[in-house]
N, C-alpha and C positions, 0 to 999 in steps of 0.2 A: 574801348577807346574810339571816338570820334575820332576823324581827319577830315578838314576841309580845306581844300584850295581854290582860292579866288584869284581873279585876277584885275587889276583897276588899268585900262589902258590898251589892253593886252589879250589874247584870248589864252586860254590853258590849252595847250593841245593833248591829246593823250603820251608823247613822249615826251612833255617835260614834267607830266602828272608823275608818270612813272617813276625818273628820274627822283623827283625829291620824296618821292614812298621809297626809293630803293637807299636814298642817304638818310632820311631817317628809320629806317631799320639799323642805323648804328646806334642810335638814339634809344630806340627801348629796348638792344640787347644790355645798355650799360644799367636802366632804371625801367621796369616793368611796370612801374603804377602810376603810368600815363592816364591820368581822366579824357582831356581833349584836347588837340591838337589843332589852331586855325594860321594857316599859311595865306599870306598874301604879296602875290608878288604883281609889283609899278615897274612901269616905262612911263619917264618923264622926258620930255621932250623940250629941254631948255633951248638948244639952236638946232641948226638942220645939223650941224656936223657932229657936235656930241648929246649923245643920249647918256641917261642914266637908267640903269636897272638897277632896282630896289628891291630885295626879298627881306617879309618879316615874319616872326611867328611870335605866338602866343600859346606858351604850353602848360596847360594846367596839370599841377600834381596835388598830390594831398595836404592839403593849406599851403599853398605858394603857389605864385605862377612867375612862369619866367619868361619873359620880355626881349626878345632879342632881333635887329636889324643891321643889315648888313648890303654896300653899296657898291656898285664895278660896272665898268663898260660893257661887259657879258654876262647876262641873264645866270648863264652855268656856274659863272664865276662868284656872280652874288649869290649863288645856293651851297656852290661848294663853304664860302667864309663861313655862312649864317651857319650851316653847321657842325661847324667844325667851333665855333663860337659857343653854338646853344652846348652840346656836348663837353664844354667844360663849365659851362653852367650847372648843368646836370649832375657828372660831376663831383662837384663841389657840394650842391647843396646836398647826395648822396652819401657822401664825406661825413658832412654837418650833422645828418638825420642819424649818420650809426657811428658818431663819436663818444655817445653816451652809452658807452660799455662800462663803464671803471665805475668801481661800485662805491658808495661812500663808507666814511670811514666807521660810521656807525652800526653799517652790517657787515664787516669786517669780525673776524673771529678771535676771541678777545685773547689776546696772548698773555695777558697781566698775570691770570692765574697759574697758570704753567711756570710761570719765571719767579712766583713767590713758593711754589711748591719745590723746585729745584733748589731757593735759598736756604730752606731747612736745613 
């Protein structure tokens, strides 16, 4: 699994690298077949008084990738949503991928004969 963190605006320090390697580790204990993972977190500077922090990711899994961004006056606070957001993405699509348990009805074991040998 690839991780990359950038940053547009902003520099990565190594404590806030850590920080979102330490919240997604919640992430691949739920789904292990993570291919690559590209974090990007913005400071956008609309007036002097309020700023916005932006954190997005792009998490590629085995044919899907999931898309997900999330926005807050604190940098921490747009990492905490974005994953607490991407993880039910995950999730779900986890969900989706081992829904297809139930077998169809055509390998099903055929009970017809049983019920006409009982008729006799």
């Amino acid at each position: 699994m690839n991780l990359t963190i950038s940053g547009h605006h902003l520099e990565v320090t190594p404590a806030i690298r850590e920080y979102v390697q330490a919240k997604l580790e919640r992430v691949k204990r739920h789904f292990d077949q993570v291919i690559d993972i590209a974090v990007i977190l913005t400071v956008d500077n609309l007036k002097e008084k309020e700023k916005r922090q932006k954190a997005e990711v792009n998490l590629r899994l085995s044919g899907k990738t999931v898309y997900v961004e999330s926005l807050a006056h604190d940098l921490y606070a747009a990492i905490d949503t974005l994953i607490d957001k991407l993880d039910r993405q995950v999730m779900k699509y986890k969900t989706k991928v081992q829904g297809h348990g139930k077998e169809a009805i055509k390998h099903l074991p055929d009970n017809s004969e049983e019920d006409a040998v009982v008729a006799v």
